[in-house]
C-alpha positions as CSV (number, residue, x, y, z in Angstrom):
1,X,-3.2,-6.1,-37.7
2,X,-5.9,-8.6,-37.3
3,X,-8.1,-7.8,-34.6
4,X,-10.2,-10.4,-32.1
5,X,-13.6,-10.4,-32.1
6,X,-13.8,-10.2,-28.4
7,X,-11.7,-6.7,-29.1
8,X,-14.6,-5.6,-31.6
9,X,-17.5,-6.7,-29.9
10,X,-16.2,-4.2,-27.1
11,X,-15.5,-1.7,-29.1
12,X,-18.9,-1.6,-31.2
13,X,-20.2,-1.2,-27.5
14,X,-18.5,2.2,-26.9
15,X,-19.8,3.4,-30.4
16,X,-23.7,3.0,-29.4
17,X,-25.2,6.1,-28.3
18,X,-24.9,4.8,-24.0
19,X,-21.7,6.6,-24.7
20,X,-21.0,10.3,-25.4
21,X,-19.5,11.9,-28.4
22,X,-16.5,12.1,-27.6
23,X,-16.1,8.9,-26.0
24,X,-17.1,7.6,-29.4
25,X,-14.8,9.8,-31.4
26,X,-12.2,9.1,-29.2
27,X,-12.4,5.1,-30.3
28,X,-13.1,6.0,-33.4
29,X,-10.0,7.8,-33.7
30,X,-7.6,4.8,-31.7
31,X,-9.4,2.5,-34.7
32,X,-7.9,4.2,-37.6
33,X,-4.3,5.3,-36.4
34,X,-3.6,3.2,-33.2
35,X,-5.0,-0.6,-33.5
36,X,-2.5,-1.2,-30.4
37,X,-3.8,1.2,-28.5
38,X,-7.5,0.1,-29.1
39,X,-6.0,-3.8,-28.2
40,X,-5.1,-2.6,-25.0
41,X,-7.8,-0.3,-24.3
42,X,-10.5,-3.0,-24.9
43,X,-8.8,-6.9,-24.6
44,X,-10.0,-6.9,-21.0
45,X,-11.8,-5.8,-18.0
46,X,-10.0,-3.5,-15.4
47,X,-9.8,-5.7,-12.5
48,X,-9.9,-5.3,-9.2
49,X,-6.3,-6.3,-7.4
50,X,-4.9,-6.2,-4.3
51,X,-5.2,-2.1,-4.0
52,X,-8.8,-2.0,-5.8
53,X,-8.9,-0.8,-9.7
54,X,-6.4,0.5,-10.9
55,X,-5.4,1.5,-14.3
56,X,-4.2,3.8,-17.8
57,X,-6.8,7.0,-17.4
58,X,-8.6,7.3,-21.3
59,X,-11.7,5.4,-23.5
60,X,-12.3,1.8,-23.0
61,X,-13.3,-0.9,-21.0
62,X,-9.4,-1.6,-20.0
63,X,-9.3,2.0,-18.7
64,X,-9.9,4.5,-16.3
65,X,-12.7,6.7,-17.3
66,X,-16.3,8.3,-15.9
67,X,-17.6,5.0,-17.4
68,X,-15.9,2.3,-15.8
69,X,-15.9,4.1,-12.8
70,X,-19.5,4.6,-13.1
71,X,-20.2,1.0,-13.9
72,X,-18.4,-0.1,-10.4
73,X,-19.9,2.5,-8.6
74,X,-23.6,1.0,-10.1
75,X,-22.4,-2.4,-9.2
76,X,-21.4,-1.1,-5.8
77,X,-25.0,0.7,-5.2
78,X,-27.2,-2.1,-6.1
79,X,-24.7,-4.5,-3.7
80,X,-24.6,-2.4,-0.8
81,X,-28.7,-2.2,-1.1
82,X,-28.5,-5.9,-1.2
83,X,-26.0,-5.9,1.6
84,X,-27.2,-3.8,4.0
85,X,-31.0,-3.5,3.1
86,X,-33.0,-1.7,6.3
87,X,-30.2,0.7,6.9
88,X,-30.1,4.5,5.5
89,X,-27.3,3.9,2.7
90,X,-24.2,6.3,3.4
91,X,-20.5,6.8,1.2
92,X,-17.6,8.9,1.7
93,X,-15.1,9.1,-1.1
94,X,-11.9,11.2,-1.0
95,X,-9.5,11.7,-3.8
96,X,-6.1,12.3,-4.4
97,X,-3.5,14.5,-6.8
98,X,-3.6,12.8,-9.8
99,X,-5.0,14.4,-13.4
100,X,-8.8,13.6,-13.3
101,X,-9.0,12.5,-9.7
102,X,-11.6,15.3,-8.9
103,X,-13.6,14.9,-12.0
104,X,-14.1,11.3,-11.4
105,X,-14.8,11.7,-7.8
106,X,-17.8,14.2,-8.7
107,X,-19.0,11.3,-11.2
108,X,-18.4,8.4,-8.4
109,X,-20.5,10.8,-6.0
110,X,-23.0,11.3,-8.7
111,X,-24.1,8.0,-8.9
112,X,-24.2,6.7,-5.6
113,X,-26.6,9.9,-4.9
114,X,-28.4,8.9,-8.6
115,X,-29.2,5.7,-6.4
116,X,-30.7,7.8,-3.1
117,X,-27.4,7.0,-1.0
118,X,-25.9,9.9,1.0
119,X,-22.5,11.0,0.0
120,X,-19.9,12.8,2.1
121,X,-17.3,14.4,-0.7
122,X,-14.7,16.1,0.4
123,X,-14.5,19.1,-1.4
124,X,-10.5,18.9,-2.6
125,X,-7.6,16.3,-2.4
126,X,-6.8,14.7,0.9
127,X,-5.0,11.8,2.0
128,X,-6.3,8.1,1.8
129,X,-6.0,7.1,5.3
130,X,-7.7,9.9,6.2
131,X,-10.6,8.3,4.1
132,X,-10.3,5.2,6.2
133,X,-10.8,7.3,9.3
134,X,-14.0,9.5,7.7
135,X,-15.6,6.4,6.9
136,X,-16.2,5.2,11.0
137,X,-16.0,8.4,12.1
138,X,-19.4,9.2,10.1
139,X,-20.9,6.1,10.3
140,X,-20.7,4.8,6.0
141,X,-21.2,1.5,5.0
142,X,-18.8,2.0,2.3
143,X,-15.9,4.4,0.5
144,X,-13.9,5.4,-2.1
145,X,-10.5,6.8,-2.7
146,X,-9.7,8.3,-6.3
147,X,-6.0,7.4,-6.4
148,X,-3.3,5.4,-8.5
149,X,-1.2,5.4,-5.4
150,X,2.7,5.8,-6.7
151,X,2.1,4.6,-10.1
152,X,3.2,6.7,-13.1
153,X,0.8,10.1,-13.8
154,X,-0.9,8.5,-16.8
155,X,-3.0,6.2,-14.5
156,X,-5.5,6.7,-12.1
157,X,-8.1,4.3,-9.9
158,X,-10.6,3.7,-7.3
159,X,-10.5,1.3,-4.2
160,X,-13.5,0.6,-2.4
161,X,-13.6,0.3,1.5
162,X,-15.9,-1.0,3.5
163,X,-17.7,-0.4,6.4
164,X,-15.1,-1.6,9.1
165,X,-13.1,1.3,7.6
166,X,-10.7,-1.5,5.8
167,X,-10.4,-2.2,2.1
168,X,-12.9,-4.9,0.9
169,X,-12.3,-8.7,1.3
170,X,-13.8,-11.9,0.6
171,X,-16.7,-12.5,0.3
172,X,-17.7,-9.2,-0.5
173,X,-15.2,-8.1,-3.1
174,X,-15.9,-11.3,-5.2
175,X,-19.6,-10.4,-4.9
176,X,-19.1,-6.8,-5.6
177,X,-17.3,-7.8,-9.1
178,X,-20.1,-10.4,-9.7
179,X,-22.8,-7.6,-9.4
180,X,-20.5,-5.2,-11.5
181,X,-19.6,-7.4,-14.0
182,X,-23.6,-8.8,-14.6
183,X,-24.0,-4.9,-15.5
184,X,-24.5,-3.0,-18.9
185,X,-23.1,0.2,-19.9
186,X,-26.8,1.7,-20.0
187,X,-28.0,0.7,-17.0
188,X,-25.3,3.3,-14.9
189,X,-27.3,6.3,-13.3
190,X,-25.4,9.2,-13.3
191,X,-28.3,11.6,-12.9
192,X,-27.0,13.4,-9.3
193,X,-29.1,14.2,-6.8
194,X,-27.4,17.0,-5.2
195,X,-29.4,17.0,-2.3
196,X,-28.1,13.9,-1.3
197,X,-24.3,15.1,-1.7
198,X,-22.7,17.0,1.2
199,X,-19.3,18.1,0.8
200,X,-17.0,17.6,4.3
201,X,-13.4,19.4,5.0
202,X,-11.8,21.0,8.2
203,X,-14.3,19.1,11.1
204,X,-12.9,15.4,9.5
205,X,-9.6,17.2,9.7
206,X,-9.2,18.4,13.2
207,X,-10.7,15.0,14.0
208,X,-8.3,12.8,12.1
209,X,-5.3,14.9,13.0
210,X,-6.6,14.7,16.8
211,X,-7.4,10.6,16.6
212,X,-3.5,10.5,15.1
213,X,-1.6,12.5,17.7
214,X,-3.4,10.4,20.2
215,X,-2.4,7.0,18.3
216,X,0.9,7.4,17.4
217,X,2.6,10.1,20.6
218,X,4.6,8.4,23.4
219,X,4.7,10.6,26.1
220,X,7.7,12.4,24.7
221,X,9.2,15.3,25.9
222,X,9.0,19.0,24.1
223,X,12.6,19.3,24.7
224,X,13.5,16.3,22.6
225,X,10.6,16.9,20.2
226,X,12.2,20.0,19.8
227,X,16.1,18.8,19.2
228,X,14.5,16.7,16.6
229,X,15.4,18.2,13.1
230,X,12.8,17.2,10.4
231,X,12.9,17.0,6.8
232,X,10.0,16.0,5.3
233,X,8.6,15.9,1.4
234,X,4.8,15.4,0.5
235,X,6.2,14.7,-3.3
236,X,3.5,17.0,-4.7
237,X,1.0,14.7,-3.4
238,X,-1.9,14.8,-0.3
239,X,0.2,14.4,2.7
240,X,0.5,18.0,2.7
241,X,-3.1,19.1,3.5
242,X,-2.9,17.4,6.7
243,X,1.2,16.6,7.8
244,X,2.2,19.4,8.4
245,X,-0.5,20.5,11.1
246,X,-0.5,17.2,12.8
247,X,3.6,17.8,13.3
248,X,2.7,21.8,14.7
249,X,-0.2,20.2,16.9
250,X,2.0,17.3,17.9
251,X,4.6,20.1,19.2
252,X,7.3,19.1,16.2
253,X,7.9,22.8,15.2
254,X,11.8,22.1,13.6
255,X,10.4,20.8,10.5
256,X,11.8,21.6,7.3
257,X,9.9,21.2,4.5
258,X,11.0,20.5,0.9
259,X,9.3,23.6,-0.9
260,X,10.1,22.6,-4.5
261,X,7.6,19.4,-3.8
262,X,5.1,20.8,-1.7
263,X,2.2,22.2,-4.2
264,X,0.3,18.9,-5.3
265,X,0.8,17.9,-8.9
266,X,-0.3,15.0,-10.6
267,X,2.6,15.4,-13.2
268,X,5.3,15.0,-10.3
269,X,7.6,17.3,-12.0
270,X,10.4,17.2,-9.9
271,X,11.1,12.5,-9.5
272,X,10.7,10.4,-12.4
273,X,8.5,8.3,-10.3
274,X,6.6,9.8,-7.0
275,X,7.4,6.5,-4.9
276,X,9.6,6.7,-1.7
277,X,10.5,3.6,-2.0
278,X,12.7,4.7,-4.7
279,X,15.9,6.1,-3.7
280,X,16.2,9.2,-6.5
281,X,12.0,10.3,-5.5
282,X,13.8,11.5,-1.6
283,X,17.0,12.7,-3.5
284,X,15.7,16.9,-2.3
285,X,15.1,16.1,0.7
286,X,18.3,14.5,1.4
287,X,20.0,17.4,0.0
288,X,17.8,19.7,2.3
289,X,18.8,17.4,4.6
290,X,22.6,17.4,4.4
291,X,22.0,21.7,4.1
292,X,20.0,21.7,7.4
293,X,21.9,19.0,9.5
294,X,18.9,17.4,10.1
295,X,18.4,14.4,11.8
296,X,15.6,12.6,9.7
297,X,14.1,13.2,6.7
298,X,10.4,11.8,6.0
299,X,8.7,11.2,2.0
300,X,5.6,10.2,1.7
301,X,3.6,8.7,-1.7
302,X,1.0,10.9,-3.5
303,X,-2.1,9.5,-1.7
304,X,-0.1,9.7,1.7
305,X,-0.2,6.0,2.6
306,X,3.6,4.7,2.5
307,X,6.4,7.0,3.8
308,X,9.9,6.5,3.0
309,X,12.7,7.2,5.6
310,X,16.3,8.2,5.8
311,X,18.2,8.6,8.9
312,X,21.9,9.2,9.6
313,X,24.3,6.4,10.2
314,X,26.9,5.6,12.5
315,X,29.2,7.7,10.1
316,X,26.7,10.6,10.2
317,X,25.9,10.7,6.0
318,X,21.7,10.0,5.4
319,X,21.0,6.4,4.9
320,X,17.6,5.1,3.5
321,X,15.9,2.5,5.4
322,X,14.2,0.4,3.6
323,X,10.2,-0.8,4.1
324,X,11.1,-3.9,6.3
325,X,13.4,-1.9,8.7
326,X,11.0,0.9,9.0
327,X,8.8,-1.3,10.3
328,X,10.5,-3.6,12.6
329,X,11.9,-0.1,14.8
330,X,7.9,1.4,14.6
331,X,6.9,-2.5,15.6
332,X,9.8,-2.5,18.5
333,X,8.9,0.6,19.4
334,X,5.2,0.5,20.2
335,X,5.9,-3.0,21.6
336,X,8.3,-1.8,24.1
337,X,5.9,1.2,24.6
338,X,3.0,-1.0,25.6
339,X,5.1,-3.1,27.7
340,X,6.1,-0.2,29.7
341,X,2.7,0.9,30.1
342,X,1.8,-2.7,31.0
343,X,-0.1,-3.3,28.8
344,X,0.4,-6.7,26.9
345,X,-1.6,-9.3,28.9
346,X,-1.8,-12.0,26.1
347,X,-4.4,-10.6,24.0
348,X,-2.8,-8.2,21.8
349,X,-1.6,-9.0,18.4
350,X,0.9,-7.6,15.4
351,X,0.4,-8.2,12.0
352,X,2.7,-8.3,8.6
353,X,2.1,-10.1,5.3
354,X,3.7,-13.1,3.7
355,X,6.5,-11.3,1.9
356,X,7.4,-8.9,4.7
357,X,10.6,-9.9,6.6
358,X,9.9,-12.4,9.5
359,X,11.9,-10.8,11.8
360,X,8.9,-9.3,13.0
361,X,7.4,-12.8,14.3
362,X,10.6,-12.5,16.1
363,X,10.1,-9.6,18.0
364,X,6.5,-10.4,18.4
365,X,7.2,-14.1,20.6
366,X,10.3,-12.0,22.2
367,X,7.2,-9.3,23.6
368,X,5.2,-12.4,24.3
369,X,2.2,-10.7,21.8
370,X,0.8,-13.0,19.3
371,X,1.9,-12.6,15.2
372,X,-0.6,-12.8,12.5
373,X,0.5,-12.9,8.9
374,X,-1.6,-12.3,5.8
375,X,-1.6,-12.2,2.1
376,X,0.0,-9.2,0.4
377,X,-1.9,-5.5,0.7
378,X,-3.3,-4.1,4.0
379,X,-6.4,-4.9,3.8
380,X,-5.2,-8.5,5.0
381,X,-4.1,-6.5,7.8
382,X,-7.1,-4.6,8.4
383,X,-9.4,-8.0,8.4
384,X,-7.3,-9.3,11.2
385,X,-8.5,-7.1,13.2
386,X,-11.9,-7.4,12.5
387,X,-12.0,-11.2,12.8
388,X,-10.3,-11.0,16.6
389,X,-12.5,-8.4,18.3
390,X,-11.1,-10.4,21.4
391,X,-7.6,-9.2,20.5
392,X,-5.8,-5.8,21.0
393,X,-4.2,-4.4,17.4
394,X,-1.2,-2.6,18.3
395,X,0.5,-2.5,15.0
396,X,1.6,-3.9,11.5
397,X,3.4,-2.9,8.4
398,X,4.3,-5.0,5.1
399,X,7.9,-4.3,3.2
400,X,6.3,-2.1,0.7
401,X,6.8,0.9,3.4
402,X,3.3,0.9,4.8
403,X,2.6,0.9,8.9
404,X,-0.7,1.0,10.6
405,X,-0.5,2.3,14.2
406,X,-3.4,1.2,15.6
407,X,-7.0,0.6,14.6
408,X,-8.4,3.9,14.3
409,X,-7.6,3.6,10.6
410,X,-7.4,0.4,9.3
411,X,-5.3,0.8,6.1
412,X,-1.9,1.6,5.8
413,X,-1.3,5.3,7.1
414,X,1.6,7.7,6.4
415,X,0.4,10.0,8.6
416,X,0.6,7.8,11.9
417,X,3.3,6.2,10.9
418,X,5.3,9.9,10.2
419,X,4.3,11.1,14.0
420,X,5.6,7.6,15.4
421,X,8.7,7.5,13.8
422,X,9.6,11.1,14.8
423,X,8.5,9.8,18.1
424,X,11.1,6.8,17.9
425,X,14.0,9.4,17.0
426,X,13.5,12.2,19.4
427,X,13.4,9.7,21.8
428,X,16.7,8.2,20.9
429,X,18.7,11.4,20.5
430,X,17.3,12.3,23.8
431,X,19.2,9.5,25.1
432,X,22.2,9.7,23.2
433,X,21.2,7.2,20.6
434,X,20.4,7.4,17.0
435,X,17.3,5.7,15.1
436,X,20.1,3.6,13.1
437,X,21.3,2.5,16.3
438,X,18.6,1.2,17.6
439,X,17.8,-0.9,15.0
440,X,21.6,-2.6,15.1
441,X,20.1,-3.6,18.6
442,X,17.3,-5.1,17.6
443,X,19.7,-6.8,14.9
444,X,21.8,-7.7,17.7
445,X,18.7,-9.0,20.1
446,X,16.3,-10.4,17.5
447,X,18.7,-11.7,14.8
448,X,20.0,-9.8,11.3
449,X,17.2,-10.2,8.8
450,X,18.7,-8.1,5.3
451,X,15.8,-8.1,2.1
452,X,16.1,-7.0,-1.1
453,X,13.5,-6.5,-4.0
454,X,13.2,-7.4,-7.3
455,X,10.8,-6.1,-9.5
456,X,10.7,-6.9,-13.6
457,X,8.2,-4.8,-15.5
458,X,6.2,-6.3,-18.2
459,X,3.7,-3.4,-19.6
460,X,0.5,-4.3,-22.0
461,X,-1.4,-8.0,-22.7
462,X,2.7,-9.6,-23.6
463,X,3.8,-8.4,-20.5
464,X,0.7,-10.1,-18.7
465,X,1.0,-13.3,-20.5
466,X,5.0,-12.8,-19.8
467,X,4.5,-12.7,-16.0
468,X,1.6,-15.7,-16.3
469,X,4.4,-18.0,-17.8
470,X,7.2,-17.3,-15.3
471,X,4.8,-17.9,-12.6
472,X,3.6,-21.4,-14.7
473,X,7.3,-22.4,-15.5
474,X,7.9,-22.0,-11.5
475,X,5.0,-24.2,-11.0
476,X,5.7,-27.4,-13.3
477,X,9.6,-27.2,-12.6
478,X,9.8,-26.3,-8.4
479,X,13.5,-25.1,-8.0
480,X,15.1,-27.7,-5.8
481,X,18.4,-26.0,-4.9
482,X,19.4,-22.5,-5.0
483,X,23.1,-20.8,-4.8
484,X,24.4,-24.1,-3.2
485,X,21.4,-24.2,-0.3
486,X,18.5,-27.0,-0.8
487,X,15.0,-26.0,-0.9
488,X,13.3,-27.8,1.9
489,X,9.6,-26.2,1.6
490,X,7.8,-25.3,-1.3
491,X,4.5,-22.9,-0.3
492,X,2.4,-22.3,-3.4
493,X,-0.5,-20.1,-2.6
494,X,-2.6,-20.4,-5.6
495,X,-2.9,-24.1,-4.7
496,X,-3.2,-23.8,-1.3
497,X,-0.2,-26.5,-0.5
498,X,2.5,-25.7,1.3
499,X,5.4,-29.2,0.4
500,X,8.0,-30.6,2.2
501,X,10.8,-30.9,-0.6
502,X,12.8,-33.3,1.1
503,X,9.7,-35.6,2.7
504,X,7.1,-34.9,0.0
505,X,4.7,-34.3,2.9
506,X,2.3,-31.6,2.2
507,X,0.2,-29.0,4.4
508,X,-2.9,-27.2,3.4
509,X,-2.3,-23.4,3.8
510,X,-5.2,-21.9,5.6
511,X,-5.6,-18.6,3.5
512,X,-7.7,-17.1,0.7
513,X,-5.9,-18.2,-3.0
514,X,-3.5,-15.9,-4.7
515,X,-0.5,-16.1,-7.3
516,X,2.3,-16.2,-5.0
517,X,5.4,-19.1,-5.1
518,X,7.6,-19.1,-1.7
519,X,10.9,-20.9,-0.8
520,X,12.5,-22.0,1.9
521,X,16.2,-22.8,2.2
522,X,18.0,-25.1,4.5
523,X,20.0,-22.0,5.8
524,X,16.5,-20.1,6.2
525,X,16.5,-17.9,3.3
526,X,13.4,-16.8,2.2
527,X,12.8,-16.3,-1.8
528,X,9.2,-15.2,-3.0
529,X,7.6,-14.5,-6.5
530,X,4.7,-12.4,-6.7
531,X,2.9,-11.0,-10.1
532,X,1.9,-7.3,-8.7
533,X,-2.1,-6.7,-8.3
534,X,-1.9,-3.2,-9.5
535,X,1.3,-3.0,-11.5
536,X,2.4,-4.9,-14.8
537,X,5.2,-6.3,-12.8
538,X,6.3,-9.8,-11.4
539,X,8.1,-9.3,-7.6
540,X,10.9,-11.5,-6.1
541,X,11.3,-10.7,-2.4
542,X,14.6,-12.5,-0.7
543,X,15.1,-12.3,2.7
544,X,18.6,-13.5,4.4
545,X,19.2,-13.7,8.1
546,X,22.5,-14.7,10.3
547,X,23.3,-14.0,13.8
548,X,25.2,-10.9,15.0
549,X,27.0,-10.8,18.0
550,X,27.6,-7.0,18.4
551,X,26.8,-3.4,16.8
552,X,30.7,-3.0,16.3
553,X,30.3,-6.3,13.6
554,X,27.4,-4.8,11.5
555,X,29.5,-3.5,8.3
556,X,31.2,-7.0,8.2
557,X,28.4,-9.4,8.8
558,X,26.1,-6.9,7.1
559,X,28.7,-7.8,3.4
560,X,28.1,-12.0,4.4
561,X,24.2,-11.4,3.8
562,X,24.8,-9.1,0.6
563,X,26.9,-11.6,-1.0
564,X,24.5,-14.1,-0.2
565,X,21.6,-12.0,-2.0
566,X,23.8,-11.7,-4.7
567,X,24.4,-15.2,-5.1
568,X,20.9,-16.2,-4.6
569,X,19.7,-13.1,-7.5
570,X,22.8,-15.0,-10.1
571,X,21.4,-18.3,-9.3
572,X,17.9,-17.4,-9.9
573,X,18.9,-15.3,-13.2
574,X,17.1,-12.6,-11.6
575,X,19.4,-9.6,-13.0
């Protein structure tokens, strides 16, 4: 095959002696037998996207690697210099389960101290939201997190937070890739200073556990704390270094853990994919579930930043809830909570992103609290905050089963969100109620919202050129009608116009640009299309809603809104 000289140019680059050996007999090796491989491996940069850097771990500049990462991390120490230039320069970078995470952390650590920053490392795998917390707690301008999130074990990456303990946003990520990106290969430092690395453990800990149980506990009782039977998974990823403790400290002691999933492994040999969001990764736990008669059961991703959730129905047989319902009972919950403490005097806000199900501005103008929605990823979340000091952050969460109690970490946190969800259902039992119950109420009270996700994966440099025409053909021919319901609104985020199908009147959308296509139906159906910031995947979120009159009409009304996905999904050839 015929390769580009864009491809080459790369490629002679990682053959010049900047590189070691084996780094050059490792491309030397993808040129003679694998030309695909070396397309892939060099066609592009590794971007940043909505989670940071993320990526295939092996040789190249379309890869993962102690160069790539070392080039960002160079990039990131001449910026925060630039940035921050009469303060004493400080990092903390945590990592997670994955093949190479701990390596690469050491190299990431390396070169900030190469550059005379001080760098807290912790000294093995901990969870990411834990990193968010370190980062305040010991006063950094900026972090890092070694971690591919959920994503198959052949990748890896690195997301960069900033000194408000949130992910970075504009202006500073675009800057931060500027700086990178103006950088050679050869001009990386990765000379440590080990005098200017100090390793950190069991005092962040104690601290984060502590700052947790006081976030996310209600003033529950031990006796229904301990009628609460617990099932909970780590699927051989962080959450276990720090869960289990903040349940014994939080006085959850009937907590049964899935042992087959509890040592970390960055192979995840027991789920073809470590995401609970997927119903087959929380398969063990159910079972342990069903063998224990427990009452929840609890799954959280490798880096410990989305949990997944399962609770028994009205028939008693484990149900998974899905992202959006997880959140709108934690939202209810801390809502009602405040209110009861008296707490919301106007100046408190929740927050969700554009793809999450808008129920929650429903229960936010029902608690009188004001609603803020954002672009996809928490860091969206996380600048709200930090753009309304005025305003009170009580809580937010996006479909893709991540919740943020609080502000004490300002990303999404499986940790919190685990404590305040066994919170929710101890209290329920307690009162002769169920978790699934209380969210037919709010059903009943707020409205029925029902979403459903599609996702299409398009691996490699077709798949990307796949994904950019879908979202192009979407663009030049708007749908105007789907399964029988006209589209009325037209929001295209990459233009910034949100358009009135049936006046032609248009509205500028006041938020940063991205790739994202969302319509509105007469009946108030909700269809989005999304290309994925970290993934090779294109997204379609639908959300349905109709009134329901009483828990006793669930099942029925419940089948109304699943046809009407269905139709919606036919209509839009989405299956």
């Amino acid at each position: 095959m015929e390769i580009k000289q864009n491809i080459l140019d790369a490629v002679n680059e990682w053959l010049t002696p900047t590189f070691d050996k084996t780094t050059q007999e490792a491309v030397i090796e993808m040129m003679t037998t694998s030309p695909k491989d070396l397309e892939e491996s060099f066609y592009k940069n590794l971007e940043f996207g909505t989670g940071g850097m993320r990526g295939v771990m092996g040789v190249g500049n379309n890869r993962i690697n102690k160069y790539t990462l070392g080039k960002s991390t160079q990039g990131l120490s001449d910026y925060l210099k630039i940035a921050f230039p009469s303060q004493p320069l400080k990092a903390v970078i945590a990592f997670d389960c994955r093949h190479n995470s701990k390596s690469l952390a050491k190299v990431v650590a390396d070169v900030f101290s190469a550059n005379g920053i001080q760098v807290y490392l912790f000294t093995d795998l901990r969870p990411t939201p834990e990193l968010s917390f370190a980062l305040k707690y010991l006063g950094c301008q900026c972090g890092i997190v070694l971690t591919a999130s959920h994503n198959p074990p052949e990748y890896n990456g690195y997301k960069v937070y900033w000194e408000d303990g949130g992910q970075i946003v504009p202006p500073q990520d675009g800057d931060i890739i500027n700086t990178i990106e103006a950088l050679n290969y050869n001009q990386i430092k990765f000379d440590a200073n080990e005098d200017l690395i100090q390793y950190i453990d069991t005092e962040i800990d104690q601290a984060f556990i502590k700052s947790t149980i006081e976030n996310a506990s209600f003033g529950t009782s031990q006796e229904a704390k301990d009628n609460l039977n617990i099932v909970f998974t780590s699927l051989h990823g962080t959450s276990i270094t720090v869960v289990p403790e903040t349940f014994e400290q939080a006085g959850y002691k009937n907590v049964n853990i899935v042992e087959e999933q509890r040592v970390p492994n960055g192979d995840f040999p027991t789920v073809k994919s470590p995401n609970p969001e997927e119903p087959e990764a929380l398969a063990m736990a159910l079972a342990l579930a069903d063998k224990t008669n427990s009452d929840i059961v609890i799954g959280t991703d490798p880096d410990c930043d989305r949990l997944g959730v399962a609770v028994r129905n009205n028939e008693g047989k484990m149900t998974l809830l899905n992202g959006n319902q997880t959140m709108i009972l934690m939202t209810a919950f801390l809502l009602e909570e405040w209110k009861k403490a008296g707490k919301i005097n106007g100046k408190q806000f929740v927050g969700s992103t554009i793809v999450s199900t808008p129920m929650i501005m429903e229960l936010a103008s029902a608690y009188e609290v004001g609603f803020k929605v954002g672009l996809t990823g928490f860091k969206w979340i996380a600048k709200m905050i930090k753009d309304f000091p005025e305003l009170q952050f009580i809580g937010g969460g996006e479909e893709s089963f991540g919740y943020m109690v609080g502000d004490a970490v300002r990303d999404k946190d499986a940790v919190a969100a685990t404590l305040l969800i066994c919170e929710l259902a101890a209290q329920a039992k307690a009162n002769g109620s169920t978790t699934y119950k209380e969210l037919l109420k709010l059903y009943v009270a707020h409205g029925f919202y029902k979403e459903h996700l599609i996702s299409l994966t398009k691996k490699g440099m077709d798949g990307l050129a796949e994904i950019n025409q879908m979202m192009v053909s979407m663009r030049e021919n708007p749908v105007k009608e789907i399964s029988g319901q006209r589209v009325i609104m037209l929001e295209d985020y990459k233009s910034s116009i949100a358009k009135n199908l049936l006046t032609g009147e248009e509205e500028t959308i006041d938020m940063p640009k991205a790739d994202v296509l969302i319509y509105y139906t007469e009946d108030g159906s909700k269809i989005c299309a999304r290309p994925s910031g970290t993934e090779p995947k294109i997204k379609f979120y639908i959300s349905v809603n109709t009134e329901l009159d009483s828990v006793e009409n669930f099942t029925k009304v419940e089948a109304v809104l699943d046809d009407k996905i269905k139709n919606i999904i036919a209509a839009m050839q989405l299956s």
